[in-house]
Structures are given as C-alpha cells and as structure tokens.
Backbone bond lengths (Angstrom), bond angles and torsions (degrees), N, CA, C in turn:
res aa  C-N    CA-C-N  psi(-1)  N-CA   C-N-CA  omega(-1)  CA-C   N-CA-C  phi
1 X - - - 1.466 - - 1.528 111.17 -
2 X 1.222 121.33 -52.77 1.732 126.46 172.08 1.296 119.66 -53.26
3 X 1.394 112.03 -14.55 1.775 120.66 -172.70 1.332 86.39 -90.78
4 X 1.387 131.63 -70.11 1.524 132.17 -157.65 1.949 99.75 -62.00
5 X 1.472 106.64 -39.93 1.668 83.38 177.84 1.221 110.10 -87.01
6 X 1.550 139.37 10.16 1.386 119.13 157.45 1.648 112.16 -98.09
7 X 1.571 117.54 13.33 1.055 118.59 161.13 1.666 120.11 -86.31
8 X 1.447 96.29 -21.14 1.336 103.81 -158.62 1.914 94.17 -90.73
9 X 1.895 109.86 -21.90 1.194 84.42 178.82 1.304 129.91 -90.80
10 X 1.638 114.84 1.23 1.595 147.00 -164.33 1.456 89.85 -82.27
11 X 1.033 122.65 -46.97 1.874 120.84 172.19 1.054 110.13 -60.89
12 X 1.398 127.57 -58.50 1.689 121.37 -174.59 1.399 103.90 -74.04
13 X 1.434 142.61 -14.36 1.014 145.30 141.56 1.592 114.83 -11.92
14 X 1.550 79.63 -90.66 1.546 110.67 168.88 1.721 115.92 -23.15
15 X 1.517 91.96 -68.15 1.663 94.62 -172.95 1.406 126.88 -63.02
16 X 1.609 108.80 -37.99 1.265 114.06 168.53 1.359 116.81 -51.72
17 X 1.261 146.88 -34.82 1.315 160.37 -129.32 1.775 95.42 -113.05
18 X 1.108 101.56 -69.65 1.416 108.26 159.81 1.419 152.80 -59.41
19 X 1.233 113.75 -51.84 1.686 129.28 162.41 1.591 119.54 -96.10
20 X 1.514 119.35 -31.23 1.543 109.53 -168.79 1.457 118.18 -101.51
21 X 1.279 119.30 -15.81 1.851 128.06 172.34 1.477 86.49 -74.37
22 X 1.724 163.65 55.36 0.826 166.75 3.47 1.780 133.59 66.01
23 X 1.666 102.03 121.76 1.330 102.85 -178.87 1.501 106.69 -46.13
24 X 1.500 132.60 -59.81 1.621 132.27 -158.48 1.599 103.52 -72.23
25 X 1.271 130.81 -16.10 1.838 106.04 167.84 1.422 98.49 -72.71
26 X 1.551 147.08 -39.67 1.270 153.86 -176.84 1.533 116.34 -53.52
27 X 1.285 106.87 -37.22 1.358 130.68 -166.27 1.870 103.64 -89.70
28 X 1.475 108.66 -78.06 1.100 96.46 -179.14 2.298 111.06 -89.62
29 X 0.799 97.48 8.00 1.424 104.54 165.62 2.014 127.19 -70.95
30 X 1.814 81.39 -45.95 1.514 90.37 -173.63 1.370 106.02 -110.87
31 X 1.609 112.30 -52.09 1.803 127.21 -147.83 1.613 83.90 -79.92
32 X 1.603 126.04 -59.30 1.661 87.34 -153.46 1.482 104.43 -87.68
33 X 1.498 129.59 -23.39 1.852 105.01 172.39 1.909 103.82 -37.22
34 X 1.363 94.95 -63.41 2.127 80.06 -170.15 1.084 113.49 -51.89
35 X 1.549 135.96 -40.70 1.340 124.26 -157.53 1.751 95.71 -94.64
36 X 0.969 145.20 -26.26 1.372 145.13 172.22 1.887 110.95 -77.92
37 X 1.124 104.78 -21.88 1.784 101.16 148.89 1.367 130.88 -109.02
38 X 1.417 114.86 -11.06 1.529 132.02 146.87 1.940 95.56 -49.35
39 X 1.097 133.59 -77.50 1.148 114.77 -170.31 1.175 143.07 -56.74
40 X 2.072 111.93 -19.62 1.184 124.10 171.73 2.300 111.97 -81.04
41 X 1.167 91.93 -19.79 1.462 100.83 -164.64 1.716 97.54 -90.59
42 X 1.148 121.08 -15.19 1.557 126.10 -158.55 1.598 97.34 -62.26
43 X 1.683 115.31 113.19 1.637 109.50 169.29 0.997 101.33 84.11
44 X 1.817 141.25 2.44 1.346 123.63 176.92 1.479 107.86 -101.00
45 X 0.881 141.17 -165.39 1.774 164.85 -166.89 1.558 121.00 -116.17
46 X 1.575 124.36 42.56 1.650 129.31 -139.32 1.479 77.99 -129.46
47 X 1.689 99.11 123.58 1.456 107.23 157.78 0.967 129.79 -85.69
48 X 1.616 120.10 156.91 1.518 100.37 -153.79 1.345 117.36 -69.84
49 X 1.273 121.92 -12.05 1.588 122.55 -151.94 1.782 82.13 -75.85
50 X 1.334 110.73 -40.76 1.606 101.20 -171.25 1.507 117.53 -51.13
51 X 1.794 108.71 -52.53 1.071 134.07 -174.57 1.723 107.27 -50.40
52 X 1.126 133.90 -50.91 1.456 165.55 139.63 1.937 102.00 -4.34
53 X 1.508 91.67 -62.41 1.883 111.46 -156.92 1.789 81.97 -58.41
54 X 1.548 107.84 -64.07 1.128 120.56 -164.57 1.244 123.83 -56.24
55 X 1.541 133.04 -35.74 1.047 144.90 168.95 1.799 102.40 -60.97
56 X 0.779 96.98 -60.48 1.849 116.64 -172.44 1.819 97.14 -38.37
57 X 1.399 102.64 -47.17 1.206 120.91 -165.60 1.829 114.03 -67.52
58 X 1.633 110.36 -56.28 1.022 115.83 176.06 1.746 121.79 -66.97
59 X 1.666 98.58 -25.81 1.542 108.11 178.05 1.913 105.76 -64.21
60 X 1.494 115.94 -45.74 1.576 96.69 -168.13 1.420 87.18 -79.17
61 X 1.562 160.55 -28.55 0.985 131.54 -147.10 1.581 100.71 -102.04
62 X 1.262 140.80 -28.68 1.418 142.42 179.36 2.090 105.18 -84.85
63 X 1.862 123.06 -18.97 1.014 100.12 139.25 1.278 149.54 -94.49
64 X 1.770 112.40 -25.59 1.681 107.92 150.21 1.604 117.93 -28.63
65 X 1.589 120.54 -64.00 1.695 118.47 176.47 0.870 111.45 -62.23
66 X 1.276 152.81 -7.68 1.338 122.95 -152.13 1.543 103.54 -104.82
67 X 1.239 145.70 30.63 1.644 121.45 165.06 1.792 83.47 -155.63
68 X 1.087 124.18 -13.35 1.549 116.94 -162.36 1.651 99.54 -73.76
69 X 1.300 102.37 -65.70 1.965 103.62 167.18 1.411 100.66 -6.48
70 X 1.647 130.66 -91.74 1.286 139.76 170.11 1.322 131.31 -8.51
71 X 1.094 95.71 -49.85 1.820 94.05 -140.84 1.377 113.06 -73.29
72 X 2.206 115.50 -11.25 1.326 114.57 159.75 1.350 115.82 -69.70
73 X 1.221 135.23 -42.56 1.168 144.76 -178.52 1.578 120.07 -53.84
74 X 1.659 110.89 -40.10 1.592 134.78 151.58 1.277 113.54 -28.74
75 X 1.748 97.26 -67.59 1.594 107.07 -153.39 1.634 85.25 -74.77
76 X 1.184 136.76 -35.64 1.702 136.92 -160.20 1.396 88.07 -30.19
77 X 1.803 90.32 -84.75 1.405 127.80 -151.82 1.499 114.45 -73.74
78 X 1.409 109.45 -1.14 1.819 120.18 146.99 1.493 109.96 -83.87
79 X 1.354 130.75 -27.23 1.275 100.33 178.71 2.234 98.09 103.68
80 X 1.433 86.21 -17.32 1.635 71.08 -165.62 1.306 118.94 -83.19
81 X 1.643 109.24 -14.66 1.045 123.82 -152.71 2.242 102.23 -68.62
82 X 1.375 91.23 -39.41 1.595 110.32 167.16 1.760 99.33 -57.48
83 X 1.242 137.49 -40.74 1.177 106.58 -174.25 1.796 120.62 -89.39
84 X 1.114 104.22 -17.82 1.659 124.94 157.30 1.248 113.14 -34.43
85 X 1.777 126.18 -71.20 1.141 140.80 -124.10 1.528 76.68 -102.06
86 X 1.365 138.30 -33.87 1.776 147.14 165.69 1.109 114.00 -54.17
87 X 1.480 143.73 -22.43 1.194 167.37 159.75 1.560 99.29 -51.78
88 X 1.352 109.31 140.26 1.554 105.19 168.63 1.666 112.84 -88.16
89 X 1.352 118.39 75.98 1.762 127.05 164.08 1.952 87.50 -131.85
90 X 1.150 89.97 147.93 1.747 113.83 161.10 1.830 109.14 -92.46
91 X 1.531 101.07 177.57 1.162 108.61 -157.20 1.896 99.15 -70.32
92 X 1.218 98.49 -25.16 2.137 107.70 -157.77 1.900 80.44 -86.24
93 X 1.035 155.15 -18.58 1.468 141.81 137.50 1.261 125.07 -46.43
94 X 1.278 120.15 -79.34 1.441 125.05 172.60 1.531 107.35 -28.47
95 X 1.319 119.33 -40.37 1.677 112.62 -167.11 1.124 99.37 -92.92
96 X 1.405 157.96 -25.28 1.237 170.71 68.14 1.376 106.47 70.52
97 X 1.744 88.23 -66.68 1.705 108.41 -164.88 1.826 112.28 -68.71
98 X 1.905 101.96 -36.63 1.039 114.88 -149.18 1.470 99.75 -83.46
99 X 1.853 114.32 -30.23 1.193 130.83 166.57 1.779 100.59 -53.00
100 X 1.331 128.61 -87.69 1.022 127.31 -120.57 1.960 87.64 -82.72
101 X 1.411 128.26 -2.53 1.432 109.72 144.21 1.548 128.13 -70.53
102 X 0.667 117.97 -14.46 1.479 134.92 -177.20 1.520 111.08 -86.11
103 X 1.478 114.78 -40.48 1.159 130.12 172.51 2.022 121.04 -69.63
104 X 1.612 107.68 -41.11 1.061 116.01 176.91 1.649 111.36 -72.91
105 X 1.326 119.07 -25.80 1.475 127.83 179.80 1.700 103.44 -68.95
106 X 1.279 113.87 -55.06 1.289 151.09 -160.65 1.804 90.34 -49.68
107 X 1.061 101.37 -65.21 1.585 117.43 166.18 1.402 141.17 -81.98
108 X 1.136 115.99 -22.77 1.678 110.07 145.09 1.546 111.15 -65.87
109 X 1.201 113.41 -54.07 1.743 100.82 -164.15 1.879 115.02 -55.91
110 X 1.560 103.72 -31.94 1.114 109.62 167.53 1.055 125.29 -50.95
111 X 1.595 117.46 -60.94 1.471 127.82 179.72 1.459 102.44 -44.53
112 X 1.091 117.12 -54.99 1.961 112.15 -169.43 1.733 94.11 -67.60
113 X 0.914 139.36 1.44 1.516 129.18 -177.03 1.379 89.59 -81.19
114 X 1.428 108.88 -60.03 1.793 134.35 -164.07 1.734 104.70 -49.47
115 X 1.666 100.87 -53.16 1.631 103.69 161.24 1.154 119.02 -38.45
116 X 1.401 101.73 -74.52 1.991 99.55 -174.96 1.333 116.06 -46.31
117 X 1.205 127.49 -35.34 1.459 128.05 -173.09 1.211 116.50 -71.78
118 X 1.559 120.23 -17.89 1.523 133.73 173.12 1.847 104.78 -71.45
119 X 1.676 98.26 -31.78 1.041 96.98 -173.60 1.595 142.06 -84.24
120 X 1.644 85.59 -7.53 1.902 105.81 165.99 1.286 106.17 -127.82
121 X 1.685 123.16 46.52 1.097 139.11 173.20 1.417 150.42 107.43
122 X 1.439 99.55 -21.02 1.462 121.14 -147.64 1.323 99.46 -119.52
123 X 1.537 102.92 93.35 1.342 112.58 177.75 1.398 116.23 -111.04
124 X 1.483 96.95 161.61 1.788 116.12 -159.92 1.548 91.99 -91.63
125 X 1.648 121.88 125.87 1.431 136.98 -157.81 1.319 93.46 -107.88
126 X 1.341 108.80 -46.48 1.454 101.37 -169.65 1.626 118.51 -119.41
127 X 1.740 109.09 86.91 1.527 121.84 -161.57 1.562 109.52 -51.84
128 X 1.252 112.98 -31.49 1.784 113.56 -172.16 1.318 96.19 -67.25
129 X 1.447 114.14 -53.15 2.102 93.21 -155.78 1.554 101.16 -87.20
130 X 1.598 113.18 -11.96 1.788 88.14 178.24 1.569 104.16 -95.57
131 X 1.372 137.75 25.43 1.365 169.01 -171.38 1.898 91.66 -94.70
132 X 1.843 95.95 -80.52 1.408 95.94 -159.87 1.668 126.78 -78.39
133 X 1.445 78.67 -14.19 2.257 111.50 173.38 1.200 90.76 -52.13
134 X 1.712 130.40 -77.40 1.546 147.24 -154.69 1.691 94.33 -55.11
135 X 1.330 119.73 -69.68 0.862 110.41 -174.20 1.660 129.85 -41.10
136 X 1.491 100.94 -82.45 1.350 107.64 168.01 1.278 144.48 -32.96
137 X 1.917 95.19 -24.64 1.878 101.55 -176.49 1.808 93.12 -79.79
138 X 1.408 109.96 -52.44 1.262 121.63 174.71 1.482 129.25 -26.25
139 X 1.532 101.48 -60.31 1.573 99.41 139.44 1.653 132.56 -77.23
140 X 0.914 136.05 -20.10 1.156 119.61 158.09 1.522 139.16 -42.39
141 X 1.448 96.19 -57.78 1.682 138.25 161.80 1.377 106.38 -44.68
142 X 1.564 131.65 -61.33 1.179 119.64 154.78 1.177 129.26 -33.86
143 X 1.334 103.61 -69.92 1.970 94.66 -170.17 1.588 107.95 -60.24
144 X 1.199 130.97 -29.89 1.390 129.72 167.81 1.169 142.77 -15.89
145 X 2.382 95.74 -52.06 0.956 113.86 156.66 1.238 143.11 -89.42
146 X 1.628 104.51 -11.90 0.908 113.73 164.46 1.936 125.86 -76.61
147 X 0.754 78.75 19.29 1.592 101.81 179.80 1.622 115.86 -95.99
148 X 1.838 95.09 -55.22 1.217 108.56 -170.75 1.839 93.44 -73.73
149 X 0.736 145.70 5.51 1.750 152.31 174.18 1.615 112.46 -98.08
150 X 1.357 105.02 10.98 1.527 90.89 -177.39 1.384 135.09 -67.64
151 X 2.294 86.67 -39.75 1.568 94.87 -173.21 1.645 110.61 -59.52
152 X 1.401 92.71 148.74 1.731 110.92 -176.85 1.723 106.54 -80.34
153 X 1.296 101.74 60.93 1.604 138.65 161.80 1.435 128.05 -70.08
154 X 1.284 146.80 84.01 1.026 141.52 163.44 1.442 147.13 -19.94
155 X 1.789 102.89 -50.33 1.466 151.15 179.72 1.210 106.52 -83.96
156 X 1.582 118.36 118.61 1.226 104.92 -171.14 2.113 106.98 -94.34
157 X 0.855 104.60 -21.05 1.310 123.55 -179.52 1.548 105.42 -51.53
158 X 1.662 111.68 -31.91 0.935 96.42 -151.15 1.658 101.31 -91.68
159 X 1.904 91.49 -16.99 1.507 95.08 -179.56 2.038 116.84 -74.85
160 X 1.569 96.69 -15.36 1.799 101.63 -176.95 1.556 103.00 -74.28
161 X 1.161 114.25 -19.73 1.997 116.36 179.04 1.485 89.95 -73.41
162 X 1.128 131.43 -61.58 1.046 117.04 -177.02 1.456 139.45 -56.85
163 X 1.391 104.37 -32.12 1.571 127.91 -175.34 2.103 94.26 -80.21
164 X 1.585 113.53 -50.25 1.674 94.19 162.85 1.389 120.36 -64.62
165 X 1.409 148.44 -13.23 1.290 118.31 -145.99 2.134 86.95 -105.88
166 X 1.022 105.83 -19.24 1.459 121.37 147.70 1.787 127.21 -46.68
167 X 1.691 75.01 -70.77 2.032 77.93 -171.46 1.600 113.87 -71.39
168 X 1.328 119.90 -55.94 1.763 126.93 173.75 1.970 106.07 -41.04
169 X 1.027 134.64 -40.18 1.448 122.42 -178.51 1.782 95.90 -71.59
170 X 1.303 124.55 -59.08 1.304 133.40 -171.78 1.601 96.87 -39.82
171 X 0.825 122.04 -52.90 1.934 125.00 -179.34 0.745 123.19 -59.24
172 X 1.871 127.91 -15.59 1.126 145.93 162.22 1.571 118.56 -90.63
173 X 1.190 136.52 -26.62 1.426 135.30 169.95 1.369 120.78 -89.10
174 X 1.267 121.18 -12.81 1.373 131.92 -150.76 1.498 114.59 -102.76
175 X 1.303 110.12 18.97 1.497 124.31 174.35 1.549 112.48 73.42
176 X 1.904 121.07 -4.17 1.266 101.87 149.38 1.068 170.45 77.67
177 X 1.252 103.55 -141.50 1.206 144.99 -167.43 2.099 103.00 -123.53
178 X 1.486 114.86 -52.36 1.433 108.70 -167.87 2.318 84.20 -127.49
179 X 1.376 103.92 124.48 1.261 116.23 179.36 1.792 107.88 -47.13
180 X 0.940 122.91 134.86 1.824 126.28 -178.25 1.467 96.76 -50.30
181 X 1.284 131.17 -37.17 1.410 100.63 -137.61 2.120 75.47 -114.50
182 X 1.018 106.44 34.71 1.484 113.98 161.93 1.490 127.06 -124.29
183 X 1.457 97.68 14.81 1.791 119.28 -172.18 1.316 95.52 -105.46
184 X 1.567 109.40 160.23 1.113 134.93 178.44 1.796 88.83 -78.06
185 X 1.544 99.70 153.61 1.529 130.87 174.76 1.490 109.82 -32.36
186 X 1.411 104.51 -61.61 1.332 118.30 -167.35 1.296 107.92 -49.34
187 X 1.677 106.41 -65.16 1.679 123.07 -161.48 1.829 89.44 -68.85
188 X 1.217 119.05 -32.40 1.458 99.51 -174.11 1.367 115.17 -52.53
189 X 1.149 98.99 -43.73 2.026 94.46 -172.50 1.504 120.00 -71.53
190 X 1.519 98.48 -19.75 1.345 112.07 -168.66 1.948 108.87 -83.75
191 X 1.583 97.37 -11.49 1.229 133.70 167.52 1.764 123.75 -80.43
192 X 1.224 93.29 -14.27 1.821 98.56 -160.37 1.933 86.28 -104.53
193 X 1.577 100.92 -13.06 1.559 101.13 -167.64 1.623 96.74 -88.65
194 X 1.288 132.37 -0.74 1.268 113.50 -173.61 1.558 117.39 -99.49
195 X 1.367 132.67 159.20 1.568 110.56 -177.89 1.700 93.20 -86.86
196 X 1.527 118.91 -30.73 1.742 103.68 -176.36 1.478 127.85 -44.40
197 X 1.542 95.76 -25.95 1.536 104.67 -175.49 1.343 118.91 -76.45
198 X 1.471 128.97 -20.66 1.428 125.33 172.26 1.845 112.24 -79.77
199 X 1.669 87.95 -11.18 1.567 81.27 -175.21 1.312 96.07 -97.70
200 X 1.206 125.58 -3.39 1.917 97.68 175.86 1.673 101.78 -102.94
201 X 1.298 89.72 -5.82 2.113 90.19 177.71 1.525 106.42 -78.87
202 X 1.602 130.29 -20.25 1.118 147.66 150.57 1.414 122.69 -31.98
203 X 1.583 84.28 -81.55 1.736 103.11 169.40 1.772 113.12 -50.19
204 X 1.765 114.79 -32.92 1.389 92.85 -175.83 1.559 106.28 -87.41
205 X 1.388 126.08 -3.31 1.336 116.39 159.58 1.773 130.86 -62.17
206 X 1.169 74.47 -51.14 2.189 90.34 170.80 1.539 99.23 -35.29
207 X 1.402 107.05 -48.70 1.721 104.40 -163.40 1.598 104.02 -93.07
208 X 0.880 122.32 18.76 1.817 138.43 -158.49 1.436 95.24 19.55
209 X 1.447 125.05 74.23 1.301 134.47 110.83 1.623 146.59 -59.99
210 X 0.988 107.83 136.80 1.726 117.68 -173.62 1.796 114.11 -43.38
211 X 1.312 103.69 83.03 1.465 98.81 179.36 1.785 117.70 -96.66
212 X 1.345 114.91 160.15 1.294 115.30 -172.44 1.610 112.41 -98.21
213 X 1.596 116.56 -24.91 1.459 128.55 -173.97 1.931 87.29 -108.62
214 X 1.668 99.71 137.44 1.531 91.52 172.48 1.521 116.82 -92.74
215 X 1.241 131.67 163.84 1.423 123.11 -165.05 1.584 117.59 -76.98
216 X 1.163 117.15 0.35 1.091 113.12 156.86 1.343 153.22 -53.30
217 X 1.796 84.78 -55.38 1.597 130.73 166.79 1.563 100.38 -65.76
218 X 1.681 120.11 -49.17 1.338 99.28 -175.39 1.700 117.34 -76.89
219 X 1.206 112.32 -28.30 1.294 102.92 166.51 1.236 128.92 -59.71
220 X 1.496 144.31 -7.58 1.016 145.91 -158.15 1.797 100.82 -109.62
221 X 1.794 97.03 -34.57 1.314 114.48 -157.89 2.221 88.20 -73.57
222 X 1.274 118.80 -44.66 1.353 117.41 -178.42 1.567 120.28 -76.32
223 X 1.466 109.10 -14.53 1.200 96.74 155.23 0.923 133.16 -95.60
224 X 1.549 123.23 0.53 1.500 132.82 163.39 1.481 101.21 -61.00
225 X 1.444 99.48 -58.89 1.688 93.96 -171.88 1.613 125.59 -69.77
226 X 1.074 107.12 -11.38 1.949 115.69 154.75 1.502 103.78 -74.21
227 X 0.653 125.78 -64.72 1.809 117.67 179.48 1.515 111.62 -46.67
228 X 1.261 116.61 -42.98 1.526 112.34 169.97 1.563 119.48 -58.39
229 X 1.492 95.70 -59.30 1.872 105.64 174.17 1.411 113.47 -38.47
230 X 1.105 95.14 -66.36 1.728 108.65 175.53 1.256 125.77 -39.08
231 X 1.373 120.10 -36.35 1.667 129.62 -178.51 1.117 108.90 -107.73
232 X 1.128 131.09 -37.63 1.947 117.57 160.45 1.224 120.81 -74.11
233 X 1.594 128.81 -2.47 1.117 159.58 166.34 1.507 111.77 -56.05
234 X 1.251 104.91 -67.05 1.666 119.22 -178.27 1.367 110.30 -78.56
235 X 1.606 121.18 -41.27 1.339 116.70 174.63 1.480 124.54 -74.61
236 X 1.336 111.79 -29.96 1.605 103.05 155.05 1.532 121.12 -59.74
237 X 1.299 126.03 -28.72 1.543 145.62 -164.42 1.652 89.76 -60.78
238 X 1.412 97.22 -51.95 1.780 114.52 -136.43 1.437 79.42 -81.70
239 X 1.672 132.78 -38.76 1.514 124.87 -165.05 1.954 97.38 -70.12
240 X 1.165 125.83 -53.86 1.250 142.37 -160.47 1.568 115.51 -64.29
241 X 1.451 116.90 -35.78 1.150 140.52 -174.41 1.111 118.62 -45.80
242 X 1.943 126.27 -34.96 1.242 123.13 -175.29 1.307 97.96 -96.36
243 X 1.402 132.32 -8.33 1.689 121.40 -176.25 1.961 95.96 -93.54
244 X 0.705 121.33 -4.58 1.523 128.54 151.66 1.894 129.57 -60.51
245 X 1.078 71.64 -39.74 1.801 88.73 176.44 1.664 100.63 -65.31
C-alpha cells in the first residue's frame, strides 16, 4: 500500500511541476470565475455571501478541469506517455496521481478565495461542510476531467473544445448563477442532474444560505459522482492506452 501511494504521489509530483505552476490554473482558476460573474452581477442587487457561494463554486470546478483534460494528450504527443505506462504503475495509479494534483490545486486556490471572502465579510459558518464540499468536489472535478482526456488524442486543443462545450453549459444549470430552487421545473431537474450543483448548494450552506438539496443528500450525491468518474475514468484509460502507443 505505501509503494502505490508513493507512486501515486511521484506522478502528481510530476504533474504539478510541469502542467499546474502554469498560466491556465491562474487563468481559468481565478480570472474567469470573477470576470464571468463580474458580468452576470454587473448593476444587479447580489449580496455578497451569494456572489462569494458562486465564485467559490466556479473557482474549484474550472480549477480541478482546467489542465487534467490535457495532460493525456501532452504525454501522447511527448512520447512520454509510452515511457510511463513501462514503469511498473497500472492505469487506476497513473489517474490517481494525475487526479490528486489537480485535486491539491483545486483546493488551495479555493481556500484563498474562502480567505478573501472572510475578508469583505463573508464568512464560512459552517467549517465541516465547506471543509468536506472543497474537498470532495475537488476530487470529483478531477476525475471528471480526467475522463474528458480519454480519447486516444494527441492534440490537446482538441481535447479542451471538448472539455468546454461540457463545462460552460454545466455553469449555467447548476444553480450558479440563479439558486435551484428559484428555477423553473424543467431546468430544476435538469439541475439536480449536474454534480456542480450540489457543490454550490454546499457552499450556500457553509454560509447558511437558503439551500434546496440538504447537505447530506449533496454530499452523498458528489461522492457518487467521484466514484463514477473514477471508474469509467480508468476503464476508458485502460481501453485507449494501446492506440497511444
């Protein structure tokens, strides 16, 4: 067991070093949650704690995605990915590794969001669930993308079109921007289907905001959906792996 998690941390090692000290965790980590709720909030009447939930919200889920999509497509078309898979780790390591950098980013950058928000008021009431929210979406959010990285793609560009035309609608159903239980019928359910949405119904508990899913239910509901990511995750990995070679 100590061999596979110091294998697993020599990969996220790896990745951090390479892909995540990086302009795009900075970029889509910090700059567009503010400026993409800077544009919905501009001239409206939004208290901050809301403004806060939402930001908080888009920050772990746009930095969990943002470099993992890639980094098969990276290693392809480096060549490295063949010397990896020669290495004695299996495929449920490698994703492990690639997750839990993605995951540690995912959650520092958040936490300093959570800081600032203490710092023009808006403090976190309830430390356990925006504790186990950060975490869990963080990993969740990881394997997600690491999901969206399966096809045995070279081009990484070609895999980030894919990984937005995914993530940008999800930011829009997922309560957001407009609270779930202030949506029409339709979008609600179509809302209850996303994992972002238990994590910002999370986040509006931390701040004891009016949530529609209770945190129980959403915690249970995001670790379902990490257990899913995670295992169709590796088995797409494991199918794709030799057209990589």
């Amino acid at each position: 067991m100590f061999e596979n998690v110091a294998k697993i941390w020599a990969i996220a090692k790896k990745d951090m070093k390479i892909y995540y000290l990086k302009g795009p965790v900075v970029i889509f980590g910090l700059l567009l949650p503010f400026f993409l709720y800077l544009a919905y909030a501009w001239n409206r009447n939004i208290e901050p704690a809301e403004a806060m939930v939402s930001i908080m919200a888009m920050t772990v889920f746009f930095t969990s995605t943002a470099v993992g999509p890639v980094i098969a497509p990276w290693e392809t078309r480096s060549r490295t990915f063949e010397r990896l898979l020669s290495s004695p780790v299996n495929m449920s390591i490698i994703l492990m590794g690639d997750a839990l950098a993605s995951t540690i980013f995912g959650i520092l950058i958040t936490v300093a969001i959570a800081v600032l928000s203490m710092v023009i008021g808006v403090h976190i009431v309830n430390i356990l669930v925006f504790t186990c929210n950060v975490v869990i979406s963080a990993v969740c959010f990881s394997f997600l993308s690491l999901l969206l990285s399966s096809p045995p793609a070279d081009t990484p560009a070609n895999i980030m079109m894919l990984s937005s035309l995914l993530k940008f609608p999800l930011i829009f159903v997922s309560g957001v921007f407009t609270p779930v239980g202030e949506m029409p019928y339709l979008l609600r359910i179509i809302a209850l289907l996303s994992p972002l949405t238990y994590t910002t119904e999370l986040f509006r508990a931390s701040v004891h905001l009016e949530t529609y899913v209770p945190a129980y239910i959403a915690i249970a509901a995001i670790t379902v959906y990490t257990l899913v990511f995670a295992m169709v995750a590796v088995k797409l990995h494991e199918r794709s792996a030799p057209k990589r070679l």
